[in-house]
MMTF fields as JSON, N, C-alpha, C and O atoms, coordinates in Angstrom:
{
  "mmtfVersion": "1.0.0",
  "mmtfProducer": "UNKNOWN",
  "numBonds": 403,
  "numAtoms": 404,
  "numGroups": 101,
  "numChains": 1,
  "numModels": 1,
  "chainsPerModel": [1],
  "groupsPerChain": [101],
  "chainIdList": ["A"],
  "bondAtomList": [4, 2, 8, 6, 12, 10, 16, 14, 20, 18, 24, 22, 28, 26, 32, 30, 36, 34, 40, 38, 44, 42, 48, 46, 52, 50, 56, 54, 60, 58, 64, 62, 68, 66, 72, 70, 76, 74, 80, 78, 84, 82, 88, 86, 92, 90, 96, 94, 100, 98, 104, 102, 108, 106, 112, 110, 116, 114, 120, 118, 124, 122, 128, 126, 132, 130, 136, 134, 140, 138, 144, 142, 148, 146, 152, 150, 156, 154, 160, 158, 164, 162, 168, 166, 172, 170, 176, 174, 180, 178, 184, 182, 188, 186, 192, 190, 196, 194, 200, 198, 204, 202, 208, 206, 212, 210, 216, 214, 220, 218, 224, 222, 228, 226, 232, 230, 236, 234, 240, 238, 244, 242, 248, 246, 252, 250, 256, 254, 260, 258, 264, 262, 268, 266, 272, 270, 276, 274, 280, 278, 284, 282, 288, 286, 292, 290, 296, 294, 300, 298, 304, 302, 308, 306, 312, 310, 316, 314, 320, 318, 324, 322, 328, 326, 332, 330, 336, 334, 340, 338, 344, 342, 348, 346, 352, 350, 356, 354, 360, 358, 364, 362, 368, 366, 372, 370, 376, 374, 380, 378, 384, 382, 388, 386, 392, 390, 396, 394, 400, 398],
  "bondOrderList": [1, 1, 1, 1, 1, 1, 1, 1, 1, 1, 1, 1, 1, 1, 1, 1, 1, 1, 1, 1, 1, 1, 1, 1, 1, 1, 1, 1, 1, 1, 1, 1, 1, 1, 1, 1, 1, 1, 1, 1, 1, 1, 1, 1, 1, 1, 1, 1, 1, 1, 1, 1, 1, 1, 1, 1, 1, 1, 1, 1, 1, 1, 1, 1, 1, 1, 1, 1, 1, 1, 1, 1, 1, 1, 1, 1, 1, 1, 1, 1, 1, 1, 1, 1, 1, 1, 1, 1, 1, 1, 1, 1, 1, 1, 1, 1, 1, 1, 1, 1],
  "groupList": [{"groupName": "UNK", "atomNameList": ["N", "CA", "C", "O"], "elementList": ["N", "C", "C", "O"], "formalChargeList": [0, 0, 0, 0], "bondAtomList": [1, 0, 2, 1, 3, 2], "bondOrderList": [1, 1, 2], "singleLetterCode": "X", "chemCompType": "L-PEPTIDE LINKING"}],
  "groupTypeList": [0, 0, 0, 0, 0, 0, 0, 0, 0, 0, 0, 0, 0, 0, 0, 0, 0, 0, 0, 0, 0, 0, 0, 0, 0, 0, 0, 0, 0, 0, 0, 0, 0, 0, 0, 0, 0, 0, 0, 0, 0, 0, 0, 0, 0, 0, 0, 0, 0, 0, 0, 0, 0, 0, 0, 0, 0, 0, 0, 0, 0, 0, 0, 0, 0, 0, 0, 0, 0, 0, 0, 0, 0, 0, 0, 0, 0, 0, 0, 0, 0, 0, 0, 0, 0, 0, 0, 0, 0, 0, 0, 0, 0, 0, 0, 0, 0, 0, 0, 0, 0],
  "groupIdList": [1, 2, 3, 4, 5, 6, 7, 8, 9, 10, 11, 12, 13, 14, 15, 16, 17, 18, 19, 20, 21, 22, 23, 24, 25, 26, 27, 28, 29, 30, 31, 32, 33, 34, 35, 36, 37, 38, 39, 40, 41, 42, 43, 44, 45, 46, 47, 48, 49, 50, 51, 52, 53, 54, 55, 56, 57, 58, 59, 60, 61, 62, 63, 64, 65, 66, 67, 68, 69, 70, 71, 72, 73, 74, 75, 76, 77, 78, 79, 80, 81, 82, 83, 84, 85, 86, 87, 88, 89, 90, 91, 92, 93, 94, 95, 96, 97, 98, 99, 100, 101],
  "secStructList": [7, 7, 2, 2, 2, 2, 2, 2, 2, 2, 2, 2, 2, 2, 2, 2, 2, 2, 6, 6, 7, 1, 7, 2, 2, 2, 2, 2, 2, 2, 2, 2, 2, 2, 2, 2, 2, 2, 2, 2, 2, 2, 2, 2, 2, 2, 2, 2, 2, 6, 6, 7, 1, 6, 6, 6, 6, 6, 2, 2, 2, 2, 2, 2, 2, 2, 2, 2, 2, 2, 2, 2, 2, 6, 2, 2, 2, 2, 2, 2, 2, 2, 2, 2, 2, 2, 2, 7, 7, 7, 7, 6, 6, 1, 7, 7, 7, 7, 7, 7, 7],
  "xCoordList": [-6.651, -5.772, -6.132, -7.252, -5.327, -5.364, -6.159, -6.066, -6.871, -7.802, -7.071, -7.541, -5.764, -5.054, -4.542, -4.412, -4.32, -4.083, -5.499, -5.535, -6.753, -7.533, -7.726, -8.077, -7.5, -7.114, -7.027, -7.911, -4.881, -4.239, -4.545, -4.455, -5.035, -5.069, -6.557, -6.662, -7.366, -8.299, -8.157, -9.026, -6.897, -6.589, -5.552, -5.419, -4.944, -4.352, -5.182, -5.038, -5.991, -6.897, -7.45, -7.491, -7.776, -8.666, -7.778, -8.078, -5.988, -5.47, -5.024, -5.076, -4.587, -4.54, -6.377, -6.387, -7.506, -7.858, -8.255, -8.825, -7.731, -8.264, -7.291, -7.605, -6.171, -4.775, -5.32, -4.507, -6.214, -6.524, -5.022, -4.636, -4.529, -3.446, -3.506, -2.654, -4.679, -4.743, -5.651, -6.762, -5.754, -5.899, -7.652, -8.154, -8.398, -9.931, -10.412, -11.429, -8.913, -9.396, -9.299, -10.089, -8.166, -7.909, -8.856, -9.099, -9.692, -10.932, -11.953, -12.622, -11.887, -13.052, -12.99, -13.902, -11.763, -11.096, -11.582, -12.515, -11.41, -11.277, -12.705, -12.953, -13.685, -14.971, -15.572, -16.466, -15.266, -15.726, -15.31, -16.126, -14.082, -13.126, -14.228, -14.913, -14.137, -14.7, -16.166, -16.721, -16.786, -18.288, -18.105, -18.985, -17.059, -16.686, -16.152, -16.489, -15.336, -15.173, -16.119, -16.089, -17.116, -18.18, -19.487, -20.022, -19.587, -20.014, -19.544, -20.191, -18.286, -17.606, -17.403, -16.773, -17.37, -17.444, -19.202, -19.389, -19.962, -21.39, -21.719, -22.392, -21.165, -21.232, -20.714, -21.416, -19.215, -18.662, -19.784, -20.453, -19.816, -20.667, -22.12, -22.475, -22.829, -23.294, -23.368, -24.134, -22.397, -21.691, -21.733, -22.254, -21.253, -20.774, -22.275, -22.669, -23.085, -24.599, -25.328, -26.205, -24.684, -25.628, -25.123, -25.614, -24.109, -23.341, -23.723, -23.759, -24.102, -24.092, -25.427, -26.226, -25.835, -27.11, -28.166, -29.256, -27.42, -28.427, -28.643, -29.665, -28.273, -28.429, -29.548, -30.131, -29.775, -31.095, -31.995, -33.065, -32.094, -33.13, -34.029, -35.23, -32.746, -33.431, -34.013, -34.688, -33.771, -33.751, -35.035, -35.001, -36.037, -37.309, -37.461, -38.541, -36.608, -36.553, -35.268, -35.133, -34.171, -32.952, -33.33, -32.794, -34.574, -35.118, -35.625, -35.174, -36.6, -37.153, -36.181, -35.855, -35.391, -35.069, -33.7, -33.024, -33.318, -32.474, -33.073, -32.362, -34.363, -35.006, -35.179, -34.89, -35.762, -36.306, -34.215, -34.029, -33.268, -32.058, -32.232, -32.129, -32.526, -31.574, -32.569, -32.031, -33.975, -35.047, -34.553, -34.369, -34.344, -34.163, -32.509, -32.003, -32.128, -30.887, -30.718, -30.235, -31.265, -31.565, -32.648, -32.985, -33.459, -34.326, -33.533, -33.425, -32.976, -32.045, -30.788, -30.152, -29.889, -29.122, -30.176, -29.802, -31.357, -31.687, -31.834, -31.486, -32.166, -32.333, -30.832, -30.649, -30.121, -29.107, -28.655, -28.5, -28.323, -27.804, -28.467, -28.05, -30.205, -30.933, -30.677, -30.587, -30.485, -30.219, -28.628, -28.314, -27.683, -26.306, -26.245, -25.66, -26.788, -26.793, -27.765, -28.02, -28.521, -29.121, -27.955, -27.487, -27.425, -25.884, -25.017, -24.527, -24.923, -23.057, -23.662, -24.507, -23.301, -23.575, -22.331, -21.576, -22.229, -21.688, -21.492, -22.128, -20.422, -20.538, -20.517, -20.348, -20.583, -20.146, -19.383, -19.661, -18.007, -16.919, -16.612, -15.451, -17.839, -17.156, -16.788, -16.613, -16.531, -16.021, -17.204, -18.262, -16.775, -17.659, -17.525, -16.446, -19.148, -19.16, -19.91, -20.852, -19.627, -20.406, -21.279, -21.302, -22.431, -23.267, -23.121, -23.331, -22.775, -22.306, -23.721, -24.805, -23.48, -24.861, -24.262, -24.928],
  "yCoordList": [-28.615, -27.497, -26.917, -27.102, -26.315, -25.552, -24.23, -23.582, -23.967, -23.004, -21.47, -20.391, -21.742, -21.119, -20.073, -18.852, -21.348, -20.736, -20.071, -19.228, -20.378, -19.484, -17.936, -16.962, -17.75, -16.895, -16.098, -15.262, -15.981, -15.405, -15.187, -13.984, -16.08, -15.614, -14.466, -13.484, -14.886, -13.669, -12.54, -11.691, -12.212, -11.095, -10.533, -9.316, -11.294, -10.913, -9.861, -8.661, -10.69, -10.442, -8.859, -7.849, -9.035, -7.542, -6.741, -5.888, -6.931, -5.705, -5.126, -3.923, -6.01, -5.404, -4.594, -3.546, -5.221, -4.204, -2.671, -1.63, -3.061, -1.818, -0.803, 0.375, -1.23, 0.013, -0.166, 0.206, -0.525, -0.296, -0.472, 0.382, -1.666, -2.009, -2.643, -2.664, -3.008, -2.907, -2.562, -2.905, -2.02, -1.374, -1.557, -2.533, -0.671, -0.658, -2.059, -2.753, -2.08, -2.931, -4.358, -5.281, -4.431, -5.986, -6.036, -7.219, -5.227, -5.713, -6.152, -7.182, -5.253, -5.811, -7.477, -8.304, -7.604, -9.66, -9.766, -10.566, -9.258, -10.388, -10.633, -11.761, -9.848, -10.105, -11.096, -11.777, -11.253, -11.694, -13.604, -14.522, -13.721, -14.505, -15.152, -16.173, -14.394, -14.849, -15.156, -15.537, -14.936, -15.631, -16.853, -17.705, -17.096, -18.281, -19.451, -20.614, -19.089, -20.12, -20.118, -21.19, -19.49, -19.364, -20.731, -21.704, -20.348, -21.488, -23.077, -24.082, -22.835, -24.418, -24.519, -25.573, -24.171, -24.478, -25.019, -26.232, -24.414, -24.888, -26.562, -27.503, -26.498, -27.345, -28.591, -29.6, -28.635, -29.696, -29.904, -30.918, -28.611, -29.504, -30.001, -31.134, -29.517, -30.304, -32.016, -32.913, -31.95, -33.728, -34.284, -35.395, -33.885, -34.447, -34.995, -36.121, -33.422, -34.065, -35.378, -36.195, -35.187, -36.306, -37.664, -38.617, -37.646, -39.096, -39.937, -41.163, -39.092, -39.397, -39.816, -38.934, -41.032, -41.607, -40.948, -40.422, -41.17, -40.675, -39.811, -39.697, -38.135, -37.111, -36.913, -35.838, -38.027, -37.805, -38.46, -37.857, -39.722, -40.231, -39.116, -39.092, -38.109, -37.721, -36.335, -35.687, -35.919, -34.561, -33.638, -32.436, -34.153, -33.794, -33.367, -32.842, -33.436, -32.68, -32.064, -31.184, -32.502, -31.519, -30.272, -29.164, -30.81, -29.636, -28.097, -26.957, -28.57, -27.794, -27.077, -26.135, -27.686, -26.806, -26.245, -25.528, -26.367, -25.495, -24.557, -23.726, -24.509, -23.381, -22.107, -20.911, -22.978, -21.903, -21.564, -20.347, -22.119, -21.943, -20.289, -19.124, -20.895, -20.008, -18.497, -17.393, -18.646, -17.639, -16.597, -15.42, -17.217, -16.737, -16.002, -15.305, -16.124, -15.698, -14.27, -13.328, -14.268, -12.997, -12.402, -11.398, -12.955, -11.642, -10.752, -9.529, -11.586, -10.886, -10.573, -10.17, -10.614, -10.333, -8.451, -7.406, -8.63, -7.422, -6.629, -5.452, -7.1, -6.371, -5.37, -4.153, -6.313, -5.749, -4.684, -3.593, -5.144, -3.883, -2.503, -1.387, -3.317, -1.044, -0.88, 0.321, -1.747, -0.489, -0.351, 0.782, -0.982, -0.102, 0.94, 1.995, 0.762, 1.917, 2.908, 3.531, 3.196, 4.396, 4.895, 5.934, 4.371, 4.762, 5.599, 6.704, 4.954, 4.963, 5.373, 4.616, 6.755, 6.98, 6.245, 5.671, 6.368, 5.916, 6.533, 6.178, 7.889, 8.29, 7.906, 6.687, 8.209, 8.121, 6.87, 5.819, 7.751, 6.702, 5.971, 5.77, 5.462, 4.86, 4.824, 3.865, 6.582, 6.358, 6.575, 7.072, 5.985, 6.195, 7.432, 7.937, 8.164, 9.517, 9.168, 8.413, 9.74, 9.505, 10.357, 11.335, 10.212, 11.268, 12.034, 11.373, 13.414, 14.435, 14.381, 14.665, 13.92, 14.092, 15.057, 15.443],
  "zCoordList": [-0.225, 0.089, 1.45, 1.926, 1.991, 3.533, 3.23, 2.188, 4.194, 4.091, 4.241, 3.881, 4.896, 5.037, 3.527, 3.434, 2.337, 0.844, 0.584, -0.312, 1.317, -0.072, 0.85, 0.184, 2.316, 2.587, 2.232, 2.04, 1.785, 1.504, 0.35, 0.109, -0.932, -1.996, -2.094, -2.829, -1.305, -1.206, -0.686, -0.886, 0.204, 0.789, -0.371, -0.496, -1.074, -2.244, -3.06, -3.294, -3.352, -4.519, -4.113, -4.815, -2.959, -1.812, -2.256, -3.091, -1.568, -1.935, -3.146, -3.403, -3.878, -5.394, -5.992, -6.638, -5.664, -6.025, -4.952, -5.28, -3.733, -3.253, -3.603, -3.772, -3.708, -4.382, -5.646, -6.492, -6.069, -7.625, -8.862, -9.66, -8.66, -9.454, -11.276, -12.164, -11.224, -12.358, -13.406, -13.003, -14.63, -15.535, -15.576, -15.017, -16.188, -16.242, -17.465, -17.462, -18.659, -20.078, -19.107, -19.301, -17.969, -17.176, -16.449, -16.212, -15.844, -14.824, -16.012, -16.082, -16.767, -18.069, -18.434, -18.446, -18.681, -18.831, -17.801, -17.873, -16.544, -15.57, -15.314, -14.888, -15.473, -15.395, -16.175, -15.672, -17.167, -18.375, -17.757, -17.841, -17.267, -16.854, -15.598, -15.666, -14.729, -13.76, -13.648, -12.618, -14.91, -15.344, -15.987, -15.863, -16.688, -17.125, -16.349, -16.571, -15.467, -14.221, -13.564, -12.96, -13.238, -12.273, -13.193, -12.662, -14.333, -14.96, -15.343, -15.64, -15.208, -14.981, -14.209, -14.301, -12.861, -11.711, -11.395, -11.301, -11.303, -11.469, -12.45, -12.028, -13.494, -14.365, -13.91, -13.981, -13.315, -12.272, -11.138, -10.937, -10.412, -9.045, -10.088, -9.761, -11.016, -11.588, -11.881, -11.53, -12.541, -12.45, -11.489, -11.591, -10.098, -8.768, -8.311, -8.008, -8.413, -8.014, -8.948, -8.668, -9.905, -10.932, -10.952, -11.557, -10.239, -9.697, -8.894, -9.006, -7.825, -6.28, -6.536, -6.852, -6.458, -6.347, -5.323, -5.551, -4.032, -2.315, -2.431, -1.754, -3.208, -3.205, -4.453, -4.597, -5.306, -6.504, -5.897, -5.976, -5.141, -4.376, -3.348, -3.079, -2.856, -1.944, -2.367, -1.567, -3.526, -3.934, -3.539, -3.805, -2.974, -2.626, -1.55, -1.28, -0.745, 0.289, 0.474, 1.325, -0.351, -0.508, -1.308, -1.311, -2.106, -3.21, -2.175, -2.282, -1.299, -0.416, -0.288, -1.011, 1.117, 1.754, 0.959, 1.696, 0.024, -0.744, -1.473, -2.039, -1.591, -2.146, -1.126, -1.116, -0.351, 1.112, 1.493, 1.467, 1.701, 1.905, 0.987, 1.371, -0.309, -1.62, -1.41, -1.493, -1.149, -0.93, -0.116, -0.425, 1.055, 2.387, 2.051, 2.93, 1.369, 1.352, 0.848, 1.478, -0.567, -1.221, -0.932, -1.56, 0.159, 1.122, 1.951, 1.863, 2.799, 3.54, 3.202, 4.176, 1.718, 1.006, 0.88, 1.411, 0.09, -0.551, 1.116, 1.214, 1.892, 3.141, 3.533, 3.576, 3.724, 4.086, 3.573, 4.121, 1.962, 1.234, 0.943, 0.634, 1.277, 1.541, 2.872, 3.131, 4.049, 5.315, 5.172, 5.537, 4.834, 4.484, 3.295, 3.54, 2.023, 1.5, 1.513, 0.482, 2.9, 3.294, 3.892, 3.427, 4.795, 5.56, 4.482, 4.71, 3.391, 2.197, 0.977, 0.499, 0.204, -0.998, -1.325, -0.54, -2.765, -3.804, -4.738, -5.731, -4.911, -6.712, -7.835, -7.803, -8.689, -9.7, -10.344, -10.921, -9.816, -10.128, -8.985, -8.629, -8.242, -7.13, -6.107, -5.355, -5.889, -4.229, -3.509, -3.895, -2.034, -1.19, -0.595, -0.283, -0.358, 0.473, 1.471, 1.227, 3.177, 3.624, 3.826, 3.078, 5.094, 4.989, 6.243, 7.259, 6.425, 7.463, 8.238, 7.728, 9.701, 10.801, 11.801, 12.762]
}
């Protein structure tokens, strides 16, 4: 598919929820939903990897550096999100406040 469709369908997706269009019980499904594709999706590239011969031969150094990849990621994943939310409270329900300097 054109990169063009997942785009749009992600800018879709953005604006329905930033107008908050649907219901609190449908985000509840859709969560639930989107852990379940998130696991058959994993489960396929699963398969794909367990096929591909060159990619189990080599896994010892695909192992590495996909660890140090995956490490390095959620260091600087957790980094990021404490120097932006020193910037951005967050109430309650959600909205963002900022902070008056």
């Amino acid at each position: 598919m054109n990169i063009l469709f997942y785009l749009i369908i992600l800018v879709l997706g953005a604006t329905v929820g930033y107008k908050k269009l649907l219901s609190e019980q449908s985000l509840e499904k859709l969560s639930k939903l989107q852990n379940v594709a998130l696991l058959f999706l994993l489960f396929i590239m699963g398969i794909n990897i367990g096929l591909d011969r060159d990619i189990i031969a080599s896994f010892g150094v695909i192992g590495f550096q996909a660890v140090l990849l995956a490490v390095s990621s959620i260091i600087f994943s957790v980094i990021g999100v404490r120097l932006v939310s020193k910037r951005i409270d967050v109430g309650q329900k959600g909205e963002e406040v900022g902070h008056d300097h």
